[in-house]
N, C-alpha and C positions, 0 to 999 in steps of 0.2 A: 504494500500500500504506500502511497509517494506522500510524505511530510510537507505540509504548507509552512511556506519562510515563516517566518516569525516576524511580528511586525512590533517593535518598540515605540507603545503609542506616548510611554516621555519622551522620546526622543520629537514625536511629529509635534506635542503639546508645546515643548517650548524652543522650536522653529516657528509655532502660529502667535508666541510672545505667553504663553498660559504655562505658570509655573507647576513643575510636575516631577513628582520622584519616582525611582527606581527603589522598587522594594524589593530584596533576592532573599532573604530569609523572615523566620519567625520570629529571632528575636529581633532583629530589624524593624520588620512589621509593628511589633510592643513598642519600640523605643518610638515610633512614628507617630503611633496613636497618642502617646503619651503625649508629643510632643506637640499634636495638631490640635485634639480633642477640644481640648479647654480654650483653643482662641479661633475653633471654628466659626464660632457664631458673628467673633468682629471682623472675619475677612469681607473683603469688597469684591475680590475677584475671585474668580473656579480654580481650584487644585484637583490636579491630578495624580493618582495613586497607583501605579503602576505596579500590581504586584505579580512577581513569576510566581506560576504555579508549573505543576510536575503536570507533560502532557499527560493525558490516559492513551491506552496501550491500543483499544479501539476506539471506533466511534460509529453508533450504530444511529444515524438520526431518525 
């Protein structure tokens, strides 16, 4: 079965000027949440959260 590229939507978010992280683990993730959680509410603009997950092995749609 043929793998579709991967497409790094941080990478296209903050080429359109939309600040955006790259999340590649869990505790990552935690240190993120932590870190966005509490001043979610005063942001002005969209963040994006880009987090890799592990593909699955099939995909039956």
């Amino acid at each position: 079965m043929a793998r579709l590229p991967e497409v790094r939507l941080s990478a296209l978010a903050t080429a359109l000027g939309c600040p955006a992280e790259r999340i590649s683990s869990y505790e990552q993730l935690l240190e993120t949440f932590d870190d966005v959680l509490p001043r979610l509410r005063g942001l002005d603009r969209p963040l994006l959260l880009d987090i890799d997950v592990a593909p699955e092995r099939e995909s039956n749609p």
